[in-house]
C-alpha positions as CSV (number, residue, x, y, z in Angstrom):
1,X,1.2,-7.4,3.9
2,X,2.8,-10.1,5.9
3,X,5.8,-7.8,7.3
4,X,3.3,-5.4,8.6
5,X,1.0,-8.3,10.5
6,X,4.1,-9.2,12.0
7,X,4.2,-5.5,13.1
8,X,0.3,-5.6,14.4
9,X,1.1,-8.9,16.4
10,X,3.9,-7.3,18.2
11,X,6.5,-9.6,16.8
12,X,8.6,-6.8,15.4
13,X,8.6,-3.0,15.5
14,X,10.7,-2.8,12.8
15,X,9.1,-5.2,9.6
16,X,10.7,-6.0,6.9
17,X,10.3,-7.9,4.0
18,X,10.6,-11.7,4.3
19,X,13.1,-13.3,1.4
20,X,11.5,-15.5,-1.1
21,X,7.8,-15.5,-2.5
22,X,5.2,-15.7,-0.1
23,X,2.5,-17.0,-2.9
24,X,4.2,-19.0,-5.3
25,X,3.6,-22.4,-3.5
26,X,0.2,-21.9,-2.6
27,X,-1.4,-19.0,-4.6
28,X,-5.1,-18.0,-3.6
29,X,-5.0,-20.0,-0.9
30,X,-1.5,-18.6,0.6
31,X,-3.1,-14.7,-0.2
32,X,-6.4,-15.2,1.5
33,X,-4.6,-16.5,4.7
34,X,-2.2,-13.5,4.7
35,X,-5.5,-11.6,4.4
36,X,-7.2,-13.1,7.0
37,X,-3.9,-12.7,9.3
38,X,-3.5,-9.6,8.4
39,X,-7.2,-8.7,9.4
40,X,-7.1,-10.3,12.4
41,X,-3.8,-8.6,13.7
42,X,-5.2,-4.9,12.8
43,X,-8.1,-5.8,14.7
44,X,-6.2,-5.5,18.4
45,X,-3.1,-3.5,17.4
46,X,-2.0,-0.6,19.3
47,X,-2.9,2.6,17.3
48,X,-0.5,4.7,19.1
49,X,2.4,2.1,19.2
50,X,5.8,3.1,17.2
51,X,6.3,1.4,13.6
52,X,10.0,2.0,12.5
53,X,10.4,2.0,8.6
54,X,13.7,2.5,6.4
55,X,11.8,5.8,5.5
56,X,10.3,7.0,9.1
57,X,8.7,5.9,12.3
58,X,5.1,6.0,11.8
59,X,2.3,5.2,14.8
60,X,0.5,2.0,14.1
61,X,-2.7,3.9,12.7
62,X,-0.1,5.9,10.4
63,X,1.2,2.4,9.3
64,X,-2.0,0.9,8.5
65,X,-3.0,4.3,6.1
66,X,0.5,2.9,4.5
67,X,-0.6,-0.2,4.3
68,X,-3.8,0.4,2.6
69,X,-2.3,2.6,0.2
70,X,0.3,0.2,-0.5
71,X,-2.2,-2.7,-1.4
72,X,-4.5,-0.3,-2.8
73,X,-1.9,0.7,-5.5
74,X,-0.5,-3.0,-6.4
75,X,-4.0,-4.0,-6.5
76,X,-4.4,-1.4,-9.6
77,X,-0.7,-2.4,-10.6
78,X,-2.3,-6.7,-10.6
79,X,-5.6,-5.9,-12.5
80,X,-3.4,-3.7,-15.4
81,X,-1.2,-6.7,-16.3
82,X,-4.0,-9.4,-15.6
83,X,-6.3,-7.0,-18.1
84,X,-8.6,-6.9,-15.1
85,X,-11.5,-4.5,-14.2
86,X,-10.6,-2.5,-10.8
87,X,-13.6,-0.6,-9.3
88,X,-12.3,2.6,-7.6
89,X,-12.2,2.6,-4.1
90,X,-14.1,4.7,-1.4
91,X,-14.3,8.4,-1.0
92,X,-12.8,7.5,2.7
93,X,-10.4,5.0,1.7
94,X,-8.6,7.6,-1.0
95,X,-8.8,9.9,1.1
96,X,-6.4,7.8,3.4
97,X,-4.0,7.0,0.2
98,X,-4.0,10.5,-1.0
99,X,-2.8,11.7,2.5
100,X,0.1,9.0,2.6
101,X,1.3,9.9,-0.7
102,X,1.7,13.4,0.0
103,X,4.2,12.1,2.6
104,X,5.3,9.7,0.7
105,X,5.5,10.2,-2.6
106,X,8.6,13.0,-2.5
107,X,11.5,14.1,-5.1
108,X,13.3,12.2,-2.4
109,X,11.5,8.8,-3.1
110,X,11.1,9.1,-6.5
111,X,15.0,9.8,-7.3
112,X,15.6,6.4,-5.3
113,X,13.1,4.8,-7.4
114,X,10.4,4.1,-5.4
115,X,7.8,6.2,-7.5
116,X,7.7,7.0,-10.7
117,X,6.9,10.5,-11.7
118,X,3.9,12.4,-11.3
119,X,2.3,12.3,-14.7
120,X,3.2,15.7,-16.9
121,X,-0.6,17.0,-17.0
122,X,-2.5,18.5,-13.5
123,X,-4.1,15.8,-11.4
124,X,-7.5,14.5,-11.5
125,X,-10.6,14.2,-8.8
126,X,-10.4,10.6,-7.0
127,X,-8.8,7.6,-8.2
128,X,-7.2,9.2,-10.9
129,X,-5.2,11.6,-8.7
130,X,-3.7,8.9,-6.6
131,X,-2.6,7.4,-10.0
132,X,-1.0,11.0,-10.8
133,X,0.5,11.2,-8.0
134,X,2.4,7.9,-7.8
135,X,3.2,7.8,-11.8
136,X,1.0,5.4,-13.1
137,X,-0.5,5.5,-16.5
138,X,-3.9,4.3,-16.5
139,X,-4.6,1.8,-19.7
140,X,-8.5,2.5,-18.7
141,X,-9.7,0.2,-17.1
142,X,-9.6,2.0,-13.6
């Protein structure tokens, strides 16, 4: 979350990920003011300015549906080790995720280890597709 607010502050067109663990030393606290940063610089960013990733340049509104879909599946990924219950998110917002893994989620990508496989059974309607589609095994509890 933090590389791409430096992205939607104009700091970088290029973000990477900073070294070291951006929430060990402050936990909650640390997370809710990446959140609130992060807001904040999507707010006023630039939907048609250029986002350069190690997989593709991307407009700034293609970068935040990669965004959300990125914290939309480690969210999941967070409540199935914590043994937490996840509600599934909006029509509109799987909608988004859906559309970025179909670009994202490629034999390409998953050979470099970036994905998983799809799951060996046809997807499902909603949450569960996105699931399919990036490899994860649901325990249930989405």
């Amino acid at each position: 979350m933090t590389k791409f607010s430096d992205f939607a502050e104009g700091l970088t067109e290029a973000p990477g990920t900073p070294p070291g663990d951006m929430l060990a030393a402050g936990g909650i606290t640390a997370f809710e003011a990446a959140r609130a940063r992060a807001l904040n610089a999507w707010a006023s960013v630039d939907p048609q300015r250029c986002c350069r990733l190690p997989f593709g340049e991307f407009s700034a509104a293609q970068a935040a549906a990669i965004v959300s879909f990125d914290v939309l599946l480690h969210a999941w990924d967070l409540a199935q080790v914590l043994n937490a219950p996840i509600s599934p998110p909006s029509d509109a917002l799987l909608a988004v995720a859906a559309s970025v893994a179909e670009r994202l989620v490629t034999p390409e990508a998953i050979a470099q280890g970036f994905y998983a496989d799809p799951m060996p059974a046809p997807p499902i309607p909603g949450w569960g597709n996105l699931l399919w589609r990036t490899g994860r095994r649901s325990a249930g509890r989405a």
